[in-house]
N, CA, C, O and CB atoms as a CASP TS submission, in Angstrom:
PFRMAT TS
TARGET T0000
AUTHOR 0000-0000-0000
METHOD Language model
MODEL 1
PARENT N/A
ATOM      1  N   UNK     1     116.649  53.341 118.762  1.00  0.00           N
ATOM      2  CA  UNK     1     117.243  52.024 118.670  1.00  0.00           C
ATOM      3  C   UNK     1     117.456  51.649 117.205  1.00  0.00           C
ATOM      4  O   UNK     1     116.645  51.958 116.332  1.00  0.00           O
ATOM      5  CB  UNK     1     116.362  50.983 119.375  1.00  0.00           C
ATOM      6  N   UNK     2     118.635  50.937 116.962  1.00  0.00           N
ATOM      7  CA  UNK     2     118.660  50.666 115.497  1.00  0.00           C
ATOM      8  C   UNK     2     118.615  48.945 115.645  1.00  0.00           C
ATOM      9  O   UNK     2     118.895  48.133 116.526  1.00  0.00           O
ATOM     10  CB  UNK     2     120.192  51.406 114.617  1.00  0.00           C
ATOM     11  N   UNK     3     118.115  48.899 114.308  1.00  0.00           N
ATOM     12  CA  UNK     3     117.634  47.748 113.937  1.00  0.00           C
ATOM     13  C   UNK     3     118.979  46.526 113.978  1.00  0.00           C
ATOM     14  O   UNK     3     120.148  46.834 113.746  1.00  0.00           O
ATOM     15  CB  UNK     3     116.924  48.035 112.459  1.00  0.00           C
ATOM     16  N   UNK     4     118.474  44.982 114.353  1.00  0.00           N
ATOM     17  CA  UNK     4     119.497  44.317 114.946  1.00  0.00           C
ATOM     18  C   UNK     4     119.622  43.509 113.525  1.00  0.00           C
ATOM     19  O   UNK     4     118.736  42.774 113.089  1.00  0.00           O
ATOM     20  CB  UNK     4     119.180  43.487 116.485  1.00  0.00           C
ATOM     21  N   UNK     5     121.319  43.863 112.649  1.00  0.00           N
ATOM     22  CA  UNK     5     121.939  43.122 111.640  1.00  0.00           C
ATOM     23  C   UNK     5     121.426  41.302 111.790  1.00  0.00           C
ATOM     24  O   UNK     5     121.841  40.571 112.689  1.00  0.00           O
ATOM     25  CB  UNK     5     123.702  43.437 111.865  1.00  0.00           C
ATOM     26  N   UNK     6     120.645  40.948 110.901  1.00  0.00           N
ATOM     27  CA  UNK     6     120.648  39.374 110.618  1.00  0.00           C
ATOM     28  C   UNK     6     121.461  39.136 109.682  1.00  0.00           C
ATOM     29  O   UNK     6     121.428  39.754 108.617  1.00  0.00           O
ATOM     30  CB  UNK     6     119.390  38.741 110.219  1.00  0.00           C
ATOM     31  N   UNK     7     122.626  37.850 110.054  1.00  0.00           N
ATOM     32  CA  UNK     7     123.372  37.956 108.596  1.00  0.00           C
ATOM     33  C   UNK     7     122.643  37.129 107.361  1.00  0.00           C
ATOM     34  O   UNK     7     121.477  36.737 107.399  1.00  0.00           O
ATOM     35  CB  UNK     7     124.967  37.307 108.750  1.00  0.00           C
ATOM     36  N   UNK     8     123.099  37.037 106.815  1.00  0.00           N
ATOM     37  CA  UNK     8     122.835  35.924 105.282  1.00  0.00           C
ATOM     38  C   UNK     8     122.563  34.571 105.674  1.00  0.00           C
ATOM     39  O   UNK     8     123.396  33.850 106.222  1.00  0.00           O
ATOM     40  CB  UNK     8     124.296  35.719 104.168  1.00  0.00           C
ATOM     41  N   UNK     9     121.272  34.199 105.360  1.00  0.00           N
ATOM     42  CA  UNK     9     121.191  32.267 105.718  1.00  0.00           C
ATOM     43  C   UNK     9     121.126  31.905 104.505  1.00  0.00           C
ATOM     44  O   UNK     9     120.387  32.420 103.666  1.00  0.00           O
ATOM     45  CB  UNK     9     119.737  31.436 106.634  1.00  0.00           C
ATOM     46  N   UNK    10     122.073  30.776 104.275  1.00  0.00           N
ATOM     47  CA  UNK    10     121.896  29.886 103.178  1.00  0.00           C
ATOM     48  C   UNK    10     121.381  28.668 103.522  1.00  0.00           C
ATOM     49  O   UNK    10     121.552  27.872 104.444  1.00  0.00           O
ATOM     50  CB  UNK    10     123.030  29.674 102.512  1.00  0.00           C
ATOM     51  N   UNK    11     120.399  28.761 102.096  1.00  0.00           N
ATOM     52  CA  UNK    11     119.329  27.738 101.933  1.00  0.00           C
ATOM     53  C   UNK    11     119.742  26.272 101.073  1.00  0.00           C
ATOM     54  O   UNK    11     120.137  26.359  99.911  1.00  0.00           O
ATOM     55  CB  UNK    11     118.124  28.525 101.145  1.00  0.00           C
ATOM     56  N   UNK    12     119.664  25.470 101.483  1.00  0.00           N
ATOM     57  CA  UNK    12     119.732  24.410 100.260  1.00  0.00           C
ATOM     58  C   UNK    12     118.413  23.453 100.608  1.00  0.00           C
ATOM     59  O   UNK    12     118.076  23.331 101.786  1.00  0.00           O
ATOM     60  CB  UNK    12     121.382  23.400 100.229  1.00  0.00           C
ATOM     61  N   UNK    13     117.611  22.715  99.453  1.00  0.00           N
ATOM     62  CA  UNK    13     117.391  22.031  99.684  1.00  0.00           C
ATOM     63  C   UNK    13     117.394  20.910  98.749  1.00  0.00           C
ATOM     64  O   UNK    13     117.569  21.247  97.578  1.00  0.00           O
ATOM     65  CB  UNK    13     116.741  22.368 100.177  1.00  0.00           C
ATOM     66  N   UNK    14     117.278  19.944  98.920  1.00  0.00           N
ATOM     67  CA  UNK    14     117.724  18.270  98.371  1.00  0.00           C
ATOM     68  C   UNK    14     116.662  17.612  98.249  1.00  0.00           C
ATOM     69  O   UNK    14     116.317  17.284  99.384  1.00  0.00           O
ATOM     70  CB  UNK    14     118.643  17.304  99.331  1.00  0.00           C
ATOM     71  N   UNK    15     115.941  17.232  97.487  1.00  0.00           N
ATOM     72  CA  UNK    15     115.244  16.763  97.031  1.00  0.00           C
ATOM     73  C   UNK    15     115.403  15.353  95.837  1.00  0.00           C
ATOM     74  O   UNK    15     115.721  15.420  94.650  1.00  0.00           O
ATOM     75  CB  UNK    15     114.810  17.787  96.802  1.00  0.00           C
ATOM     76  N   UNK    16     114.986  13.888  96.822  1.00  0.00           N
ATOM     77  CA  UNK    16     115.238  12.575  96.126  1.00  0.00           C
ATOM     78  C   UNK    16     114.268  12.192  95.611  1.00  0.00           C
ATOM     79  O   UNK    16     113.271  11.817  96.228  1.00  0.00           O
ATOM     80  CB  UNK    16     115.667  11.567  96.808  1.00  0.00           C
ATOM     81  N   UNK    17     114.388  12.220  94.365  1.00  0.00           N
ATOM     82  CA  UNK    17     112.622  12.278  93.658  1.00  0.00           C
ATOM     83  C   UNK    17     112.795  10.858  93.444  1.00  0.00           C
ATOM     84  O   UNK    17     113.728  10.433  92.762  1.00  0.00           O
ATOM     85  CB  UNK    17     112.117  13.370  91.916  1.00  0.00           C
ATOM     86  N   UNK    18     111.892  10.059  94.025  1.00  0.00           N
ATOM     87  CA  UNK    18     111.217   8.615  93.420  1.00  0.00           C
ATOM     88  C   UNK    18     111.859   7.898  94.274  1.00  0.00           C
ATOM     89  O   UNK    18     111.871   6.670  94.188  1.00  0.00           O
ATOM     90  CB  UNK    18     111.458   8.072  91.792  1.00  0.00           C
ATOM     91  N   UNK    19     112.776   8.867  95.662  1.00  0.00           N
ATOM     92  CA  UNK    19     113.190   7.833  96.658  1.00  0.00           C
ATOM     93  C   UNK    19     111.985   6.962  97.517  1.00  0.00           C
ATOM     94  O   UNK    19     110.856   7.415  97.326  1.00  0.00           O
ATOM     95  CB  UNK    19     114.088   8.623  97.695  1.00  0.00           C
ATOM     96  N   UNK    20     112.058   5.795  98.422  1.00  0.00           N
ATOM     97  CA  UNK    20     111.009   5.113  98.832  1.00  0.00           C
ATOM     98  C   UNK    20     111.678   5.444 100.284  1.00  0.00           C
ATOM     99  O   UNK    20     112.876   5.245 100.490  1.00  0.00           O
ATOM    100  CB  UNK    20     110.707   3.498  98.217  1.00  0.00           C
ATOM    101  N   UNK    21     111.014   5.836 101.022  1.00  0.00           N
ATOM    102  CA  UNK    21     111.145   6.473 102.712  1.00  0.00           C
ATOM    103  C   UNK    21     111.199   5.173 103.088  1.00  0.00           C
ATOM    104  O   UNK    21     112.304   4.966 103.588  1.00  0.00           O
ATOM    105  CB  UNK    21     109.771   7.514 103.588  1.00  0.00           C
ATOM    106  N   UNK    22     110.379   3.991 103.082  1.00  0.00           N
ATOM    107  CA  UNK    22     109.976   3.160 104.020  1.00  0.00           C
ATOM    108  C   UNK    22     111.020   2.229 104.370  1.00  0.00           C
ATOM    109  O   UNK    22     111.124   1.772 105.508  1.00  0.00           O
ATOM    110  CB  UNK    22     108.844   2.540 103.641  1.00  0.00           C
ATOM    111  N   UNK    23     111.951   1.878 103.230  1.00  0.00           N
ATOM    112  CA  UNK    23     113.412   1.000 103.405  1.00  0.00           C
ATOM    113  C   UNK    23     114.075   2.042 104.518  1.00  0.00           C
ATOM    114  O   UNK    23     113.863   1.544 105.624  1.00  0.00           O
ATOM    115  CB  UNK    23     114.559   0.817 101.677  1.00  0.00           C
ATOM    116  N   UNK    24     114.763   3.240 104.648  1.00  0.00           N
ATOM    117  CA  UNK    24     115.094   3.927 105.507  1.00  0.00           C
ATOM    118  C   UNK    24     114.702   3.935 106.860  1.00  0.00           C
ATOM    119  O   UNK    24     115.452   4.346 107.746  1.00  0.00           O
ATOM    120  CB  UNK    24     114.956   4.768 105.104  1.00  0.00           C
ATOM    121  N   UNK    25     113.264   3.387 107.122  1.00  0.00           N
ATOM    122  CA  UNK    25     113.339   3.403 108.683  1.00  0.00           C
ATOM    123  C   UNK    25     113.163   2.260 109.404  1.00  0.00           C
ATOM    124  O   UNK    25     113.092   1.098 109.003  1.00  0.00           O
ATOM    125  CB  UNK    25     112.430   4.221 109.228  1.00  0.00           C
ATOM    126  N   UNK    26     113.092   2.756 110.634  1.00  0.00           N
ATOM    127  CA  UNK    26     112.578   1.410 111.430  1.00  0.00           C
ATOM    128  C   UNK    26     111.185   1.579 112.166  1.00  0.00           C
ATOM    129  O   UNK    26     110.599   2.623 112.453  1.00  0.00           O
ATOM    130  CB  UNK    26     113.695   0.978 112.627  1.00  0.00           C
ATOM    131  N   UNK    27     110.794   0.176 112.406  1.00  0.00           N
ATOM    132  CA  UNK    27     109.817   0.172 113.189  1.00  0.00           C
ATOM    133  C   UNK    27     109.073   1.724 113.476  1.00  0.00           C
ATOM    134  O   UNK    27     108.147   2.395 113.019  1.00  0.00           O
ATOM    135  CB  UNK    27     110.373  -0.493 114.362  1.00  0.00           C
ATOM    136  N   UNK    28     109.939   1.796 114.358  1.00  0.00           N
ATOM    137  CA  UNK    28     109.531   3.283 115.346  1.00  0.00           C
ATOM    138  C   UNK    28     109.275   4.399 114.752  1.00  0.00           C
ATOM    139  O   UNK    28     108.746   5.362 115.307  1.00  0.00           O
ATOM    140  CB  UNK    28     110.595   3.814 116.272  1.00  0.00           C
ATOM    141  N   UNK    29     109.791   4.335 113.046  1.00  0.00           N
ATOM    142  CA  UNK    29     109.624   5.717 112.076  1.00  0.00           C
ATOM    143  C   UNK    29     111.074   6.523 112.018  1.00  0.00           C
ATOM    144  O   UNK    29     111.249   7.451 111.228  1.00  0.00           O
ATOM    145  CB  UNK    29     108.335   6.892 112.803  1.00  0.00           C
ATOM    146  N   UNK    30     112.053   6.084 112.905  1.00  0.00           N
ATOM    147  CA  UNK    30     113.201   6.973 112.696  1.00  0.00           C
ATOM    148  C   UNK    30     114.073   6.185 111.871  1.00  0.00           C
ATOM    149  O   UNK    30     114.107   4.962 111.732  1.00  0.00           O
ATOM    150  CB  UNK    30     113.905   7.458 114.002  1.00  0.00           C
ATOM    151  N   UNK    31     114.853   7.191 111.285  1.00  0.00           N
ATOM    152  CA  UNK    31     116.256   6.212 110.544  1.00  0.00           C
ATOM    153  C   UNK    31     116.675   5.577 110.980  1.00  0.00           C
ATOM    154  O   UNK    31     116.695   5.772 112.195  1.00  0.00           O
ATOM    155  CB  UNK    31     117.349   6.536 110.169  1.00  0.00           C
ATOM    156  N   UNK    32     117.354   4.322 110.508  1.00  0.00           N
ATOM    157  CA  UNK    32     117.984   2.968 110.877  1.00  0.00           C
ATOM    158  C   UNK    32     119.562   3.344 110.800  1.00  0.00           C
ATOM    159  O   UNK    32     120.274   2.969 109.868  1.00  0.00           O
ATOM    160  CB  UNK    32     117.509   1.626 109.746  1.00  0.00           C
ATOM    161  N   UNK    33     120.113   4.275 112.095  1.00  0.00           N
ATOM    162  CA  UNK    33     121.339   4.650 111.682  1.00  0.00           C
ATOM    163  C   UNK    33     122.404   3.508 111.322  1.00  0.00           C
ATOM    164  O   UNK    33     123.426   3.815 110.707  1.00  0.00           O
ATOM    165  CB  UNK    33     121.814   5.480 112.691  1.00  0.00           C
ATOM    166  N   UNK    34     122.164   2.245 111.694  1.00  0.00           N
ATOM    167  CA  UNK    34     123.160   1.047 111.304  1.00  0.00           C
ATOM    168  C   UNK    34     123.216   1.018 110.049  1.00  0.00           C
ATOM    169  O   UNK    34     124.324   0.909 109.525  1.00  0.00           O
ATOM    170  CB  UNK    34     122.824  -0.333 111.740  1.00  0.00           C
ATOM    171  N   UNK    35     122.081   1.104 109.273  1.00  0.00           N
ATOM    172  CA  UNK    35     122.404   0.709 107.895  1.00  0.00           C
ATOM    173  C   UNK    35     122.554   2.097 106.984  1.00  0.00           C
ATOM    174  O   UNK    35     123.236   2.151 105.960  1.00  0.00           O
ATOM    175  CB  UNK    35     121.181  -0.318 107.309  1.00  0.00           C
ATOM    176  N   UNK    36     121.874   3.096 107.483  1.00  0.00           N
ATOM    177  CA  UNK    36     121.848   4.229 106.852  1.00  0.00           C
ATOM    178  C   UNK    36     122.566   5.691 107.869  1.00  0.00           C
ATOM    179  O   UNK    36     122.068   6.649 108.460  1.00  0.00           O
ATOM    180  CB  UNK    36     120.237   4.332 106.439  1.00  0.00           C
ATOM    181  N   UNK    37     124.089   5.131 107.619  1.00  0.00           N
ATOM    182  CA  UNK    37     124.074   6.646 108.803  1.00  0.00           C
ATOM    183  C   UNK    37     124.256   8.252 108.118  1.00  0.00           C
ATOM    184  O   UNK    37     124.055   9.315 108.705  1.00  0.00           O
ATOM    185  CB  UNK    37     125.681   6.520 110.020  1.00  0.00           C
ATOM    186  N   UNK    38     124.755   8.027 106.509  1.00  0.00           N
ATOM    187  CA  UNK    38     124.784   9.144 106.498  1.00  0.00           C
ATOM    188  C   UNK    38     123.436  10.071 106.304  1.00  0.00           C
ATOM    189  O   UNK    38     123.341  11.295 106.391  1.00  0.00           O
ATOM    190  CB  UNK    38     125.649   9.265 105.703  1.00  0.00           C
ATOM    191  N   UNK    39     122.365   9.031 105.997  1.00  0.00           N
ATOM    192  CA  UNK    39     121.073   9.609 105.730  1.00  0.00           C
ATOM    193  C   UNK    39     120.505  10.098 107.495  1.00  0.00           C
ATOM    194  O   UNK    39     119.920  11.125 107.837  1.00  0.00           O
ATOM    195  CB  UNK    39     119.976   8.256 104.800  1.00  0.00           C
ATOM    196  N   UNK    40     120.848   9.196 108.141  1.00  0.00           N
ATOM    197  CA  UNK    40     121.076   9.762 109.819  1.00  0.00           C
ATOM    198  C   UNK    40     121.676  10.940 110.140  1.00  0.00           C
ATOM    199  O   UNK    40     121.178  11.808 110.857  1.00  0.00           O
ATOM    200  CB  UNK    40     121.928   8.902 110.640  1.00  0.00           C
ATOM    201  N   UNK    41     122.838  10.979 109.567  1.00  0.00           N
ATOM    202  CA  UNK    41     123.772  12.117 109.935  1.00  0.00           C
ATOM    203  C   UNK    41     122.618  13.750 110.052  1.00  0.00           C
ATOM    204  O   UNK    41     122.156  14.525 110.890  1.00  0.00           O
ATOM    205  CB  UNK    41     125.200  12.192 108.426  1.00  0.00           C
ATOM    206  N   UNK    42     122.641  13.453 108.304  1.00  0.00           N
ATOM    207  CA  UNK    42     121.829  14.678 107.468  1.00  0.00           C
ATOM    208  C   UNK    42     120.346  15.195 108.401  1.00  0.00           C
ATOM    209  O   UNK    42     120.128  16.306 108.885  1.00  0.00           O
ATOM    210  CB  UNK    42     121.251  13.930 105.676  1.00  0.00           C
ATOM    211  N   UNK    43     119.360  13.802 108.436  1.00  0.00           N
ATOM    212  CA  UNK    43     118.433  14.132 109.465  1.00  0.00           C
ATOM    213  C   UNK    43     118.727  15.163 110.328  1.00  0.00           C
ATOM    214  O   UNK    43     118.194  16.254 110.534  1.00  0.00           O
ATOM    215  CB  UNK    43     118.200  13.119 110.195  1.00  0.00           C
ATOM    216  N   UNK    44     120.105  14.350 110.998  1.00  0.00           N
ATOM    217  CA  UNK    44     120.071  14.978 112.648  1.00  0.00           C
ATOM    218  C   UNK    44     120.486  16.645 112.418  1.00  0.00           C
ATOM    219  O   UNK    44     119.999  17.423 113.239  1.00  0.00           O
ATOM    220  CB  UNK    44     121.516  14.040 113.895  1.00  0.00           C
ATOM    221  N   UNK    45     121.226  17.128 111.505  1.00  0.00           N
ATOM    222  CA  UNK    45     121.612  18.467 111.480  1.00  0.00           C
ATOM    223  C   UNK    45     120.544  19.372 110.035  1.00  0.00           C
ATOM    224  O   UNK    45     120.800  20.435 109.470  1.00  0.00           O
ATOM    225  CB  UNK    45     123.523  18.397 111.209  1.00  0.00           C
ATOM    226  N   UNK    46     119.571  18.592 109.863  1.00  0.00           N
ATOM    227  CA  UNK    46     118.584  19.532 109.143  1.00  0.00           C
ATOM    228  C   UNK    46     116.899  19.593 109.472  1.00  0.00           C
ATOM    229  O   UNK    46     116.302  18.861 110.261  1.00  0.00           O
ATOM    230  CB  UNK    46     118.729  19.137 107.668  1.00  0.00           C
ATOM    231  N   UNK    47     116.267  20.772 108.561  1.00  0.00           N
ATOM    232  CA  UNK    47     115.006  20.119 109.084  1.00  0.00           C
ATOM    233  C   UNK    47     114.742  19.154 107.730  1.00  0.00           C
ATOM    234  O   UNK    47     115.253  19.005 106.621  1.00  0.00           O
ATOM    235  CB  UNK    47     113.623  21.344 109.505  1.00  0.00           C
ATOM    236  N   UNK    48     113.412  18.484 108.657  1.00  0.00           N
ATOM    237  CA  UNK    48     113.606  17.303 107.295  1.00  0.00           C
ATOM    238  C   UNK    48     111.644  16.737 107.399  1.00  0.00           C
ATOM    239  O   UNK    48     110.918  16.106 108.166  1.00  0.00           O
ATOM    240  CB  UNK    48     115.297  15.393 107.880  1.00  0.00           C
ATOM    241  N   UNK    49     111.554  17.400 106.214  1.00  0.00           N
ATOM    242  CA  UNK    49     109.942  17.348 106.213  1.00  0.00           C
ATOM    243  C   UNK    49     109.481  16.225 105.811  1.00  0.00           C
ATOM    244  O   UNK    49     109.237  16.114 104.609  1.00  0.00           O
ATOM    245  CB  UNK    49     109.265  18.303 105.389  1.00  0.00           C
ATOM    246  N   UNK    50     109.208  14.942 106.836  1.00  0.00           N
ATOM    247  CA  UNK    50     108.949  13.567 106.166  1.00  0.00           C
ATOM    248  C   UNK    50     107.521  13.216 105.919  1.00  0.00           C
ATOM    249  O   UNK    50     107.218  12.034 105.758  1.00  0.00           O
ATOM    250  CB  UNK    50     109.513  12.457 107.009  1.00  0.00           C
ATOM    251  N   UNK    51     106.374  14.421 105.867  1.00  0.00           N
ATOM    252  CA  UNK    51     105.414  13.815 105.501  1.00  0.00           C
ATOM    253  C   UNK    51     105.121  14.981 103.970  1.00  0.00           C
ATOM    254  O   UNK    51     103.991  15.428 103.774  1.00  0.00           O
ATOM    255  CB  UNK    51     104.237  13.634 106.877  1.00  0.00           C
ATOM    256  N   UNK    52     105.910  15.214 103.337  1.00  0.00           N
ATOM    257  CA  UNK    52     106.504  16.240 102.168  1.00  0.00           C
ATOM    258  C   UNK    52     105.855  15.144 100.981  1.00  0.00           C
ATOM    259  O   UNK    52     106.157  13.962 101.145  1.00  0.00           O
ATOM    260  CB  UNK    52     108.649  16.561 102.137  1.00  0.00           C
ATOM    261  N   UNK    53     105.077  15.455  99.929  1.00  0.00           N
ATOM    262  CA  UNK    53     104.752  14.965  99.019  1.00  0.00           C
ATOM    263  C   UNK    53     105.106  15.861  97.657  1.00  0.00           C
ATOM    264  O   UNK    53     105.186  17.086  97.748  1.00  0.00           O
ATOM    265  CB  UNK    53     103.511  14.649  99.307  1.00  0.00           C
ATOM    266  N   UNK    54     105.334  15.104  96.259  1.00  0.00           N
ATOM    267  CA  UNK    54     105.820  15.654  95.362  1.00  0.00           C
ATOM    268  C   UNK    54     104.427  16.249  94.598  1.00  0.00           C
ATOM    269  O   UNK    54     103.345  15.667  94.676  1.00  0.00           O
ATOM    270  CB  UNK    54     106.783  14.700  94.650  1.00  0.00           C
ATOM    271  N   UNK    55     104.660  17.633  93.774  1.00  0.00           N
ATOM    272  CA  UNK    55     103.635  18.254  93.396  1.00  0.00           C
ATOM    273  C   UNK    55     102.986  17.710  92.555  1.00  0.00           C
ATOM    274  O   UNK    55     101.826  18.030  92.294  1.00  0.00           O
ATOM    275  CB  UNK    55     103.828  19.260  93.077  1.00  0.00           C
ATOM    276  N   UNK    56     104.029  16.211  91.628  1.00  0.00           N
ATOM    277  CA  UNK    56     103.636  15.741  90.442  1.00  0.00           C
ATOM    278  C   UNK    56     103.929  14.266  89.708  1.00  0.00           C
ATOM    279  O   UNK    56     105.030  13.762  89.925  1.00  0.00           O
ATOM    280  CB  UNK    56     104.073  16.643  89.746  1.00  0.00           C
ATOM    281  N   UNK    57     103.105  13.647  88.957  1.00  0.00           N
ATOM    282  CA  UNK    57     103.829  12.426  89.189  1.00  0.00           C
ATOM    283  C   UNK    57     105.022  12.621  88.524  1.00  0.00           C
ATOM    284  O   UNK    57     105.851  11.817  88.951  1.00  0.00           O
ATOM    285  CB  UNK    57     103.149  11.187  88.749  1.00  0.00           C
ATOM    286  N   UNK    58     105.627  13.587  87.367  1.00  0.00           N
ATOM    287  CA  UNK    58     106.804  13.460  86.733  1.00  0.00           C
ATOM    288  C   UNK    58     107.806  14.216  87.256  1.00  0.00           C
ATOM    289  O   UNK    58     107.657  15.401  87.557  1.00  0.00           O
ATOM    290  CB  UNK    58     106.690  13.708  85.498  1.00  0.00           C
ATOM    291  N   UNK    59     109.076  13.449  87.416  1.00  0.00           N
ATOM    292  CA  UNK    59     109.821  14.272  87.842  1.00  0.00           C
ATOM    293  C   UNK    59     110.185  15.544  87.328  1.00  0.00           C
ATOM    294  O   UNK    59     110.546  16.219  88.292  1.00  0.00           O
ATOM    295  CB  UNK    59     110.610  13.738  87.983  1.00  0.00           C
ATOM    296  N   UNK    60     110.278  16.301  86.116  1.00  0.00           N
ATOM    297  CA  UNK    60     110.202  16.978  84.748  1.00  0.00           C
ATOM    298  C   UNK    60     109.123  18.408  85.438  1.00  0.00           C
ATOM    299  O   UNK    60     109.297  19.625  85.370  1.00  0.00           O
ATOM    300  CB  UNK    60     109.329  15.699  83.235  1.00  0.00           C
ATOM    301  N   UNK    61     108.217  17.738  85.961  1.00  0.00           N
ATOM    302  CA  UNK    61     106.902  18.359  86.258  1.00  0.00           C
ATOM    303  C   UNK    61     107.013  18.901  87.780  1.00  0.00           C
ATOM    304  O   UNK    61     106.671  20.048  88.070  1.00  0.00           O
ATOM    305  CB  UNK    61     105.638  17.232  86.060  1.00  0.00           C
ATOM    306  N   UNK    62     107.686  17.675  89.038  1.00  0.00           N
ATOM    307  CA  UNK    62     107.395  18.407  90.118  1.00  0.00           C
ATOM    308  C   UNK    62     108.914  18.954  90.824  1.00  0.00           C
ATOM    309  O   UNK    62     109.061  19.346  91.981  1.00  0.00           O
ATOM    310  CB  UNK    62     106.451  17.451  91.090  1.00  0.00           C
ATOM    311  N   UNK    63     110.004  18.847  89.719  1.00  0.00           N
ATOM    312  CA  UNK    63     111.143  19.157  90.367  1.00  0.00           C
ATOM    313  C   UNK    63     111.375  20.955  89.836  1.00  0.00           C
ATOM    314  O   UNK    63     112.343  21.598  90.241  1.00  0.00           O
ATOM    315  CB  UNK    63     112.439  17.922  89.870  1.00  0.00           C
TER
END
């Protein structure tokens, strides 16, 4: 048997240093797609690690 071709995944990731999560949601913890849809959009078609902390307080340092 020969081995099954995986193609190429591209990676990006985005990183908003000194953004504040908590304006972004609602109540319930999910995005407030009314006021924020493209930050909705993005959610819905990535993974999106929301309990992700920065390595450092400077941006310089943890970007």
């Amino acid at each position: 048997m020969s081995a099954q071709r995986v193609d190429d995944i591209n990676v990006v990731m985005i990183v908003f240093d000194e953004a504040m999560l908590s304006p972004l949601l609602r109540t319930d913890g999910t995005i407030n797609r009314k006021r924020f849809p493209g930050f909705a959009a993005l959610a819905d078609s990535s993974t999106w690690y929301r309990n992700m902390m920065g390595t450092a307080q400077r941006t310089t340092e943890a970007v």
